[in-house]
PDB file of N, CA, C and O in Angstrom:
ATOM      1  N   UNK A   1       3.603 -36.780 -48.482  1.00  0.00           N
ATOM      2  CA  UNK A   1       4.886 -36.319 -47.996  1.00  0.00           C
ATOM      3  C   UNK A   1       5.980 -36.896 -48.885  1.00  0.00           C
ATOM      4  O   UNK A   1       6.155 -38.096 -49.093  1.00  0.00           O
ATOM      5  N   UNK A   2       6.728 -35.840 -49.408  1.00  0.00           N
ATOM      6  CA  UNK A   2       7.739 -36.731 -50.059  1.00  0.00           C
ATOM      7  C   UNK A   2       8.691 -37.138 -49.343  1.00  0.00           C
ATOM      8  O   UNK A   2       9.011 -36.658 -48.256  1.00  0.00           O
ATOM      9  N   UNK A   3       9.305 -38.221 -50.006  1.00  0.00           N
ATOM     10  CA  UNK A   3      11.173 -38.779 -49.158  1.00  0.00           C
ATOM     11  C   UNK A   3      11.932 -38.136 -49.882  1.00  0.00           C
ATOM     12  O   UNK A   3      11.807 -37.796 -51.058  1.00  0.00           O
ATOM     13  N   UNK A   4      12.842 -37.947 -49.059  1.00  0.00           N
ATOM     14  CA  UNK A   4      14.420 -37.438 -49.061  1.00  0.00           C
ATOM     15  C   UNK A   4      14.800 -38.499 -50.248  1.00  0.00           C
ATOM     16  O   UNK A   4      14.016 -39.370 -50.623  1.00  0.00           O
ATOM     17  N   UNK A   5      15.750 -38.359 -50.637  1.00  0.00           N
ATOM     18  CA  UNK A   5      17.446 -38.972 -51.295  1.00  0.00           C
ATOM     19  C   UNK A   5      18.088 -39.378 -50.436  1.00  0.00           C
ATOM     20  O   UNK A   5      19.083 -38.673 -50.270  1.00  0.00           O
ATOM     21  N   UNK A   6      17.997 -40.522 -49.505  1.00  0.00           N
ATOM     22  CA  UNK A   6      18.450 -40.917 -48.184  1.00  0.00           C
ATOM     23  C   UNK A   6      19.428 -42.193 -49.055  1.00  0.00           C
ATOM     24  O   UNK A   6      19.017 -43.136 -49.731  1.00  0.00           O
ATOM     25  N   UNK A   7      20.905 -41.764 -48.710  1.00  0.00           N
ATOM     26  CA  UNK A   7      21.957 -42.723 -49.243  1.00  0.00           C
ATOM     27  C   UNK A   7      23.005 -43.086 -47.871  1.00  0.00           C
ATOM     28  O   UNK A   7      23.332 -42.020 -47.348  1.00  0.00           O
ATOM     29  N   UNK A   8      23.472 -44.004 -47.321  1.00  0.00           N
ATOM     30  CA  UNK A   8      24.420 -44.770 -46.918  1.00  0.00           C
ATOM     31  C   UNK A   8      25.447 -43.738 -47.298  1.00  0.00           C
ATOM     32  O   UNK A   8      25.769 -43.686 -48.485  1.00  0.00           O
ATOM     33  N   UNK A   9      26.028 -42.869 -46.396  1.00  0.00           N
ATOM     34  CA  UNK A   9      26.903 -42.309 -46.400  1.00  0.00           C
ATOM     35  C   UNK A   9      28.371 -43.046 -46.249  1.00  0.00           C
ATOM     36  O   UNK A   9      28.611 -43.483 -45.124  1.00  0.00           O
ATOM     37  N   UNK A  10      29.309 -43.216 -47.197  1.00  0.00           N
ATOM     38  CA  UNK A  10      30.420 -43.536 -47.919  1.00  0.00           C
ATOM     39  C   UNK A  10      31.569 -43.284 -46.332  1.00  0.00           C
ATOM     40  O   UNK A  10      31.726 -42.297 -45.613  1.00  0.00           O
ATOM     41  N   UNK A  11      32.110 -44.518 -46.300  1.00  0.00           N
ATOM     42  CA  UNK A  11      33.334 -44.165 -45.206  1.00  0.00           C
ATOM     43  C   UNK A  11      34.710 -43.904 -45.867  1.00  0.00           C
ATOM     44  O   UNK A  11      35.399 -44.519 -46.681  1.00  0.00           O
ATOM     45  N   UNK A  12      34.859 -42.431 -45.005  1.00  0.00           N
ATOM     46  CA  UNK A  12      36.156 -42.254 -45.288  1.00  0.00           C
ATOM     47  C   UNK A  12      37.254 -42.968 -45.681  1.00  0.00           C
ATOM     48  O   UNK A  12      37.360 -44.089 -45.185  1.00  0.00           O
ATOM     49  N   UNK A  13      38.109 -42.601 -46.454  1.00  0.00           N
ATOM     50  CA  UNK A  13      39.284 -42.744 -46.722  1.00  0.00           C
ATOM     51  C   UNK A  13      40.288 -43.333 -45.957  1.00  0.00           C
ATOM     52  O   UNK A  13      40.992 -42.532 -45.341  1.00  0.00           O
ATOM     53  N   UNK A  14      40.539 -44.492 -45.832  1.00  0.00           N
ATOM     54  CA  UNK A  14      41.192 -45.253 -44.488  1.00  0.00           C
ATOM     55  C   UNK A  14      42.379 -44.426 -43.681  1.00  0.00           C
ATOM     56  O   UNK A  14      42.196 -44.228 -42.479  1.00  0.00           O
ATOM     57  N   UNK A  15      43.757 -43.870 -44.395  1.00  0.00           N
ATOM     58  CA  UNK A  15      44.210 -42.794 -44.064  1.00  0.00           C
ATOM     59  C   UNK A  15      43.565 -41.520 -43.792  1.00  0.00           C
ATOM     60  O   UNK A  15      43.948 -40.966 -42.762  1.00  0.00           O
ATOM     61  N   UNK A  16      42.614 -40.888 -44.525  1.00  0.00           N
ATOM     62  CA  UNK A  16      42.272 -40.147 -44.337  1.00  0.00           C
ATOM     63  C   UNK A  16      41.500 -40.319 -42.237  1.00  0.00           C
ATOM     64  O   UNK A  16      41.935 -39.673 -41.284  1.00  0.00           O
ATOM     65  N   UNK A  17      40.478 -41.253 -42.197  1.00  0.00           N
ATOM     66  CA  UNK A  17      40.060 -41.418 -41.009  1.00  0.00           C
ATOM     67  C   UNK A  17      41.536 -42.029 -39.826  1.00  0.00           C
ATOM     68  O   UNK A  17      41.672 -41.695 -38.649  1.00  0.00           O
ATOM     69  N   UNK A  18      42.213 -42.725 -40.415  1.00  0.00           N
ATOM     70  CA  UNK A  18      43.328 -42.788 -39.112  1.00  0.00           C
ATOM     71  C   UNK A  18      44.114 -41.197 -38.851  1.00  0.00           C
ATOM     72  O   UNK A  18      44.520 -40.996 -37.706  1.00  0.00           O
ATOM     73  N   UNK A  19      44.288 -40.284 -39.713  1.00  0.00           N
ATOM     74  CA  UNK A  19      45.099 -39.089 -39.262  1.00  0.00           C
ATOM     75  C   UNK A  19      43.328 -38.555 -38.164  1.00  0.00           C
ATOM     76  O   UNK A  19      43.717 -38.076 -37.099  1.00  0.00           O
ATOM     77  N   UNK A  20      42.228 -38.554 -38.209  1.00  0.00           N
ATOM     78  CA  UNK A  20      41.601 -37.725 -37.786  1.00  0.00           C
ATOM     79  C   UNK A  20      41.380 -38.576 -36.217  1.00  0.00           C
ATOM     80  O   UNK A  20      41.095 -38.007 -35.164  1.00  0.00           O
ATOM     81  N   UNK A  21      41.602 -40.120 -36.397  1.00  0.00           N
ATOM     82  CA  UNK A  21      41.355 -40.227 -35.288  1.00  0.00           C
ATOM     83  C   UNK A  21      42.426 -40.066 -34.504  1.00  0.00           C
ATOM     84  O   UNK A  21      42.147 -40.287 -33.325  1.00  0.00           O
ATOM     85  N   UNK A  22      44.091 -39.622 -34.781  1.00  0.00           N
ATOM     86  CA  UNK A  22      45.218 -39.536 -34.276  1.00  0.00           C
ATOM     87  C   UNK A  22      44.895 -38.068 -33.728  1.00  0.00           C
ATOM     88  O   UNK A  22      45.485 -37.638 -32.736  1.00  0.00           O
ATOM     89  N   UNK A  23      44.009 -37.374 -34.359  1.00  0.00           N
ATOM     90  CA  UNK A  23      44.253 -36.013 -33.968  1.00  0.00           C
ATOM     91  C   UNK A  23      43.009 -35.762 -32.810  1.00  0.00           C
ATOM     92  O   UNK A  23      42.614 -34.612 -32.619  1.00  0.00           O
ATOM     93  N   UNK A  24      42.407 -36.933 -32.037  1.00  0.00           N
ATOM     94  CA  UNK A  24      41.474 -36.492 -31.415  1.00  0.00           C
ATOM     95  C   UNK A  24      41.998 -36.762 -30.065  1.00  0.00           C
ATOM     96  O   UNK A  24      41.207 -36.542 -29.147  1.00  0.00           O
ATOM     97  N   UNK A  25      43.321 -37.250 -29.719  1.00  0.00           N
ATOM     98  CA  UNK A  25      44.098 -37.121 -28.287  1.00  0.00           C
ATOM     99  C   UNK A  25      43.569 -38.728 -27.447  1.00  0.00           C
ATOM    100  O   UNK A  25      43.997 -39.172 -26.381  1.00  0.00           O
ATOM    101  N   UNK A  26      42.472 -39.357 -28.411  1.00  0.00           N
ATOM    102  CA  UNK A  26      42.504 -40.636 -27.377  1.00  0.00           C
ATOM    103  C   UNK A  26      42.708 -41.468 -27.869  1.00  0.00           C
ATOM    104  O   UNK A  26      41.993 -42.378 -27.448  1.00  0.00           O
ATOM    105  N   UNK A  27      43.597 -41.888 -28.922  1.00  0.00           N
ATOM    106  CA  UNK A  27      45.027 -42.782 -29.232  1.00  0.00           C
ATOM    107  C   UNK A  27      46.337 -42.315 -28.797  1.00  0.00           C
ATOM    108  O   UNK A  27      46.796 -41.275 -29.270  1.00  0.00           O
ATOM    109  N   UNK A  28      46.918 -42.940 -28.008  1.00  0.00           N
ATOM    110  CA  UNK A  28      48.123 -42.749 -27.500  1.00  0.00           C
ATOM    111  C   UNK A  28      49.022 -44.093 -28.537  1.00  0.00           C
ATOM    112  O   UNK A  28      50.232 -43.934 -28.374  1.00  0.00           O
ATOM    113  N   UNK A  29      48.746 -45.218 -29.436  1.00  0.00           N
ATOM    114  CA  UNK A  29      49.186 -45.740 -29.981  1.00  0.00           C
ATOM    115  C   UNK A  29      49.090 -45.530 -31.652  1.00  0.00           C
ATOM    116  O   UNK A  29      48.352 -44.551 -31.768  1.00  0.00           O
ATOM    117  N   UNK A  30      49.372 -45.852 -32.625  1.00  0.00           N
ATOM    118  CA  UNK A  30      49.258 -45.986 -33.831  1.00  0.00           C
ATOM    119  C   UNK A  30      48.386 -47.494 -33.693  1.00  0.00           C
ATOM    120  O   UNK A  30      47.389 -47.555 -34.412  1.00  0.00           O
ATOM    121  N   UNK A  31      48.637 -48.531 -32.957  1.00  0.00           N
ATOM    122  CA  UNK A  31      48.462 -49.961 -33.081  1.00  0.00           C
ATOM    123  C   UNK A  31      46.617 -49.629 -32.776  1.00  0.00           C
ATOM    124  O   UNK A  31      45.768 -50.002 -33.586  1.00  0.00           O
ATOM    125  N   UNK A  32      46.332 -49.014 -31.711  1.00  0.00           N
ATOM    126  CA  UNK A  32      45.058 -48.697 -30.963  1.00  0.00           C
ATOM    127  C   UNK A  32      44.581 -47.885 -32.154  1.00  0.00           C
ATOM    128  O   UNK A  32      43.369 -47.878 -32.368  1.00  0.00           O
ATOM    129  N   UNK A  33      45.425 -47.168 -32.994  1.00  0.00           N
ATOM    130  CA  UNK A  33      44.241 -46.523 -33.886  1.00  0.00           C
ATOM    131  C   UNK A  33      43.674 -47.293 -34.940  1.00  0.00           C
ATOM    132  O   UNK A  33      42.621 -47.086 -35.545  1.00  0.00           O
ATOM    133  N   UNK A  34      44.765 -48.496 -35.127  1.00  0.00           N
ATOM    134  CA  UNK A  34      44.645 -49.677 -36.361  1.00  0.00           C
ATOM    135  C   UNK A  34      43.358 -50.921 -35.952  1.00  0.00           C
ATOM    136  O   UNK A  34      42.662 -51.708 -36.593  1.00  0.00           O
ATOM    137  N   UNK A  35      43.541 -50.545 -34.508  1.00  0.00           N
ATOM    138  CA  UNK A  35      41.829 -51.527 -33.700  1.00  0.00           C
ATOM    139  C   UNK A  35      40.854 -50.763 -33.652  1.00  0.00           C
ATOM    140  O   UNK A  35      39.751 -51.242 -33.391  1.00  0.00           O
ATOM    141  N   UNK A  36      41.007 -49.336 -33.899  1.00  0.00           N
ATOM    142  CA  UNK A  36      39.829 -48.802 -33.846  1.00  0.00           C
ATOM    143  C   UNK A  36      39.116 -49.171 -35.415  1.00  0.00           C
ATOM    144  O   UNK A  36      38.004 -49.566 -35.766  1.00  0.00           O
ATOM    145  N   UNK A  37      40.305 -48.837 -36.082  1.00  0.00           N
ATOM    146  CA  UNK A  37      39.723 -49.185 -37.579  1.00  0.00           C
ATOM    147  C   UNK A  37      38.990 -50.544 -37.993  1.00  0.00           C
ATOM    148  O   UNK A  37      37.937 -50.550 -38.630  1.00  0.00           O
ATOM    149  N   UNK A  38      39.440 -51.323 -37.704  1.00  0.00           N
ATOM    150  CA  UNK A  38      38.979 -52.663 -37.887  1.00  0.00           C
ATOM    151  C   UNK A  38      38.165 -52.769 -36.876  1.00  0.00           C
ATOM    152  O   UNK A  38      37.779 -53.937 -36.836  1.00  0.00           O
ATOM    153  N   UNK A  39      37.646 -52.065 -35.926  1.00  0.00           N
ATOM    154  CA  UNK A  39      36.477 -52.189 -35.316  1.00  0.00           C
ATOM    155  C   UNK A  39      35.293 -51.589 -36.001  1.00  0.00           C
ATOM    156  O   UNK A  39      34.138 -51.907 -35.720  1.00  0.00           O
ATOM    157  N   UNK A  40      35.578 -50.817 -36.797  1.00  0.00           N
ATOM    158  CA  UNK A  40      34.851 -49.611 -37.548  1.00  0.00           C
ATOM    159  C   UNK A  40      33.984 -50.064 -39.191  1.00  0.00           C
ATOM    160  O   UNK A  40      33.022 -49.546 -39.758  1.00  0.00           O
ATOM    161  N   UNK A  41      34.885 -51.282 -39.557  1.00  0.00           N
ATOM    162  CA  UNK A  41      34.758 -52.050 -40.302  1.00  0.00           C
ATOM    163  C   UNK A  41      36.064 -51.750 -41.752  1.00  0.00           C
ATOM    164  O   UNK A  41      35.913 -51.988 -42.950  1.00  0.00           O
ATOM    165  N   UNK A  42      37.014 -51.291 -41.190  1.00  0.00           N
ATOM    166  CA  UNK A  42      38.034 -51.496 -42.228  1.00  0.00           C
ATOM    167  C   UNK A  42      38.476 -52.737 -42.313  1.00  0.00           C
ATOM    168  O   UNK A  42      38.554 -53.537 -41.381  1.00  0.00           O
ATOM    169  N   UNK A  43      38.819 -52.943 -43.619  1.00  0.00           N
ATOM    170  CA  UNK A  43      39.326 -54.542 -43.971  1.00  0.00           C
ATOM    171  C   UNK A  43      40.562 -54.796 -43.188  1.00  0.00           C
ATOM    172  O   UNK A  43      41.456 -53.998 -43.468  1.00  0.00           O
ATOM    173  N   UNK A  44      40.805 -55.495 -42.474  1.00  0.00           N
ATOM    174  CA  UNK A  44      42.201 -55.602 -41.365  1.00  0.00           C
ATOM    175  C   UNK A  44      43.347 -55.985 -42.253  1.00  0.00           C
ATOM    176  O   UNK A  44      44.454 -55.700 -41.796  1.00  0.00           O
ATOM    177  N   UNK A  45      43.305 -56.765 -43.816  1.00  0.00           N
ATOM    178  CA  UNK A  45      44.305 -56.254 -44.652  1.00  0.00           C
ATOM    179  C   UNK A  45      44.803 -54.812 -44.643  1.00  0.00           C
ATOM    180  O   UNK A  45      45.783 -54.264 -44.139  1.00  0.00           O
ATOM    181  N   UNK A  46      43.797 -54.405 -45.367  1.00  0.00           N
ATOM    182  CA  UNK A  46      43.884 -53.233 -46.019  1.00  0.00           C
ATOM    183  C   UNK A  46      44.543 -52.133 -44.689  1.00  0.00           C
ATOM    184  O   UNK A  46      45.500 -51.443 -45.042  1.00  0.00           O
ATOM    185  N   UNK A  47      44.151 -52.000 -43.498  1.00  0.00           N
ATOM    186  CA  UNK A  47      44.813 -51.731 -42.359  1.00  0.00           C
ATOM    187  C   UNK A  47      46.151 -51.342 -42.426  1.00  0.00           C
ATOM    188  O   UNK A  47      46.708 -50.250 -42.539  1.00  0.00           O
ATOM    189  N   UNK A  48      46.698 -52.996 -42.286  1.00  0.00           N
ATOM    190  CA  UNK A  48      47.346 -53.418 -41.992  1.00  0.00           C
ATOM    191  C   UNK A  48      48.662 -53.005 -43.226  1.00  0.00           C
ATOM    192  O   UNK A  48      49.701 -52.478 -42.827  1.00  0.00           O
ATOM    193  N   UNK A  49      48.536 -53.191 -44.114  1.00  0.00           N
ATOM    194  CA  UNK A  49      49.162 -52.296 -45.348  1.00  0.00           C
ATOM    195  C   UNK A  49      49.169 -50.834 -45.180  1.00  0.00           C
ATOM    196  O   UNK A  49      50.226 -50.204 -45.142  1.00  0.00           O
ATOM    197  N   UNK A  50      48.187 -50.364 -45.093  1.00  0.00           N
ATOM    198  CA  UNK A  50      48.350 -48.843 -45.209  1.00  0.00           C
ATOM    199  C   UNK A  50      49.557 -48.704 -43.927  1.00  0.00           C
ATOM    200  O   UNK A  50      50.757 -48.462 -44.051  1.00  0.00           O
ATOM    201  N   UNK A  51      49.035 -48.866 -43.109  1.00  0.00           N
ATOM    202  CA  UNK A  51      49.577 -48.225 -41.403  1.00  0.00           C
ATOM    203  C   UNK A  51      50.854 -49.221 -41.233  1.00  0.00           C
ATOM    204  O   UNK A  51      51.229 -49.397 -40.073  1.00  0.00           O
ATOM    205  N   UNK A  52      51.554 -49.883 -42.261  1.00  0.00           N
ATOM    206  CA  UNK A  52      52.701 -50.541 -41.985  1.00  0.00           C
ATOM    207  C   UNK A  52      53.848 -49.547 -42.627  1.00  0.00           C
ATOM    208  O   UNK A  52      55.019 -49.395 -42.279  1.00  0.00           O
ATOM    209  N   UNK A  53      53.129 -48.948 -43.647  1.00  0.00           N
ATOM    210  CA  UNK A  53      54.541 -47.799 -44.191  1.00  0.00           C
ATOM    211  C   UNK A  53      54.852 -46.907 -43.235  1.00  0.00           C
ATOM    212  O   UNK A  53      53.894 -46.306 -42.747  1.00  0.00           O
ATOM    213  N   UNK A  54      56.587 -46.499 -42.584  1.00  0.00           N
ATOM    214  CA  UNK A  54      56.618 -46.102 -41.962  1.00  0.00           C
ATOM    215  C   UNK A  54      56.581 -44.867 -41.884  1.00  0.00           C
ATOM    216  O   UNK A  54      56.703 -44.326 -40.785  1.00  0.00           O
ATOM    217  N   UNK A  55      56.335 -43.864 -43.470  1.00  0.00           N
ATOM    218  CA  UNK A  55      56.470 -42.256 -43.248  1.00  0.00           C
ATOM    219  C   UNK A  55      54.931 -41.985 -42.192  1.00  0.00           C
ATOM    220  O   UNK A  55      54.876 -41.200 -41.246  1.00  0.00           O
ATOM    221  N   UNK A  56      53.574 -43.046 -42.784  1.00  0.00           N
ATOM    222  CA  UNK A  56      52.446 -43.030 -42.312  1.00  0.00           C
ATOM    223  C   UNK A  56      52.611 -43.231 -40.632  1.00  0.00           C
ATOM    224  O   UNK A  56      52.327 -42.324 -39.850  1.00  0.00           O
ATOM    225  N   UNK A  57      53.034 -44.349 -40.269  1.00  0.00           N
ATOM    226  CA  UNK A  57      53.258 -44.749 -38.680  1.00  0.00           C
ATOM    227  C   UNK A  57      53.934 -43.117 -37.960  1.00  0.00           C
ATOM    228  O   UNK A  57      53.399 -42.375 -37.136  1.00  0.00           O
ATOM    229  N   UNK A  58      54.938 -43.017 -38.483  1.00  0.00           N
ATOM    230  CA  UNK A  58      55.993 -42.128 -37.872  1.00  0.00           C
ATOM    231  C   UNK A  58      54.854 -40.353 -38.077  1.00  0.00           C
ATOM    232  O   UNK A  58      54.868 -39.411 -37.284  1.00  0.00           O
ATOM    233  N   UNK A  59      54.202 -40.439 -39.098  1.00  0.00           N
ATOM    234  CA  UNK A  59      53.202 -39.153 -38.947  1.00  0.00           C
ATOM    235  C   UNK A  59      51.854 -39.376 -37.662  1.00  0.00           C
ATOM    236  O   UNK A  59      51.446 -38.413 -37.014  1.00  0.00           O
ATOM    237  N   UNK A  60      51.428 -40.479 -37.515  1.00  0.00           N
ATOM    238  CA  UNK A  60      50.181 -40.796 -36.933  1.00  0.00           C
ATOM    239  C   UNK A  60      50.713 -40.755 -35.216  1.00  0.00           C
ATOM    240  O   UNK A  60      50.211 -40.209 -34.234  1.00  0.00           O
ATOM    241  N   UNK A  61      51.951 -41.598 -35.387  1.00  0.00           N
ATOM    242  CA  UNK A  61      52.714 -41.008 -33.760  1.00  0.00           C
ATOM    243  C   UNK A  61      52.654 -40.251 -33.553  1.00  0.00           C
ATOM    244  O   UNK A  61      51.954 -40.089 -32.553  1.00  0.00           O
ATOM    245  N   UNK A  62      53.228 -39.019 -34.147  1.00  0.00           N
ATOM    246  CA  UNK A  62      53.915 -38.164 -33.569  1.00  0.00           C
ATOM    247  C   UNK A  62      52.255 -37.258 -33.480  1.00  0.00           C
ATOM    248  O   UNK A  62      51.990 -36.433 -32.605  1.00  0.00           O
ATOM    249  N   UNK A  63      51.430 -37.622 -34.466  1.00  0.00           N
ATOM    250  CA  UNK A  63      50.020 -36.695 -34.412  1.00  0.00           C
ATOM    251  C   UNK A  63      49.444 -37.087 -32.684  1.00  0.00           C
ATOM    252  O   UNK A  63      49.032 -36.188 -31.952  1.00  0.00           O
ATOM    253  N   UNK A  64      49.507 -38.546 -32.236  1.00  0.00           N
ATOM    254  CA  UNK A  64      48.937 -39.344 -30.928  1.00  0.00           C
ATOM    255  C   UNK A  64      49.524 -38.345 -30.342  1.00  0.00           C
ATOM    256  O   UNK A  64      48.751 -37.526 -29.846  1.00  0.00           O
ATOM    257  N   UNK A  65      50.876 -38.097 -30.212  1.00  0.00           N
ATOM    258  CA  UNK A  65      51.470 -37.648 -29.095  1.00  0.00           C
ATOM    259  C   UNK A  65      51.239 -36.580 -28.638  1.00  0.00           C
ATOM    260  O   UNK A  65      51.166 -36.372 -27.427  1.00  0.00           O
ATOM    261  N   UNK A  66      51.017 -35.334 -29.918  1.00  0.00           N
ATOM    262  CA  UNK A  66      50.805 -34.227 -30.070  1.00  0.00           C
ATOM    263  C   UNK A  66      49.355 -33.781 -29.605  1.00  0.00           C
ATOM    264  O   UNK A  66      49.069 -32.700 -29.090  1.00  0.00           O
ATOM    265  N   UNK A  67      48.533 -34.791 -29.882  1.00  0.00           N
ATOM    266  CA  UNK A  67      46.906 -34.350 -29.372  1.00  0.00           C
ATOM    267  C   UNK A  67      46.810 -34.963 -28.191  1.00  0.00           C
ATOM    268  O   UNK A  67      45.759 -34.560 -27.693  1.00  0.00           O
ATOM    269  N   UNK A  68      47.637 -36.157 -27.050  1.00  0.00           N
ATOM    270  CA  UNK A  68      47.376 -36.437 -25.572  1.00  0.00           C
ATOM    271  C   UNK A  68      48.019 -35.145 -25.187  1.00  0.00           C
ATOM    272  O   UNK A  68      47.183 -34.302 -24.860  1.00  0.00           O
ATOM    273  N   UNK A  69      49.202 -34.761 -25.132  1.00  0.00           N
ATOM    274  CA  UNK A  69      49.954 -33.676 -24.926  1.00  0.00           C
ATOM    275  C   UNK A  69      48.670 -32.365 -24.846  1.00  0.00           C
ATOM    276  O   UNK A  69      48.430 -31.914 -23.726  1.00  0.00           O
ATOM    277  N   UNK A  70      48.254 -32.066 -25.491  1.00  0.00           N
ATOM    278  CA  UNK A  70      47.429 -30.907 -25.844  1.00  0.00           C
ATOM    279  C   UNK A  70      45.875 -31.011 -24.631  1.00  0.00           C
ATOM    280  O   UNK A  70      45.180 -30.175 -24.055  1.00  0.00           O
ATOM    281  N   UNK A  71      45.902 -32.388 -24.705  1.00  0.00           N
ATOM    282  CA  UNK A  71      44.529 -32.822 -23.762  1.00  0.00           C
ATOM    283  C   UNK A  71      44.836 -32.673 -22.280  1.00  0.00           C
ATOM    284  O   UNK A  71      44.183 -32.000 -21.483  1.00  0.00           O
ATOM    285  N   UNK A  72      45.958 -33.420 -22.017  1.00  0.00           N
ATOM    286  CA  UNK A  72      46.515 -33.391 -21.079  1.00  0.00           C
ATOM    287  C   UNK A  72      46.758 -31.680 -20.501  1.00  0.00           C
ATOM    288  O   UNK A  72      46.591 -31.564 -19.287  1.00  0.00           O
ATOM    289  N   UNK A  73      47.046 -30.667 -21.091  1.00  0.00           N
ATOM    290  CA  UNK A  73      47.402 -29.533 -20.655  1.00  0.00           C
ATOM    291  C   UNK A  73      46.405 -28.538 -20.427  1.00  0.00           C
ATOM    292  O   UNK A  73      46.542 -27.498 -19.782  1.00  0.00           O
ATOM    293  N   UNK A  74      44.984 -29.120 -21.253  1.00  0.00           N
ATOM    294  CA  UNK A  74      43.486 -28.418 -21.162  1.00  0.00           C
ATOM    295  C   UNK A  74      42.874 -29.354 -20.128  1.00  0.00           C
ATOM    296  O   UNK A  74      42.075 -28.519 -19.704  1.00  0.00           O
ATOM    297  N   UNK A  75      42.643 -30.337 -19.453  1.00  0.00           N
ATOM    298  CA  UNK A  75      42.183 -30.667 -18.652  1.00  0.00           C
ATOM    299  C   UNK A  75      42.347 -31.000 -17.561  1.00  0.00           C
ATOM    300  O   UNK A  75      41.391 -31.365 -16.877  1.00  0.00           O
TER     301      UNK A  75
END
């Protein structure tokens, strides 16, 4: 039987994974999406830099708000 090419699939893009977890309606914070990350195994520097610029904060809010809003009205 042969094996696969079985590789350790590569984690996203630290921004890239905080907009997706903003858009899944169960962060109501930016701060809660920055613990999810560092639960996830992002470097809590590296975090902590990205998600301190505020065009990033002020997009990831308004994404939280926009996907409880949306949850809230389907369930």
């Amino acid at each position: 039987m042969k094996r696969g090419n079985f590789r350790k699939t590569e984690p996203k893009p630290l921004v890239e994974r905080a907009y997706q977890l903003a858009r899944t309606g169960a962060f109501a914070t930016v701060s809660e999406i920055a613990n999810r990350l560092k639960r996830e195994g992002y470097p809590t520097t590296l975090v902590d830099v990205h998600l301190e610029e505020r065009a990033i904060r002020d997009d990831l809010a308004r994404l939280c708000r926009e996907a409880v809003r949306r949850l809230s009205r389907s369930g």
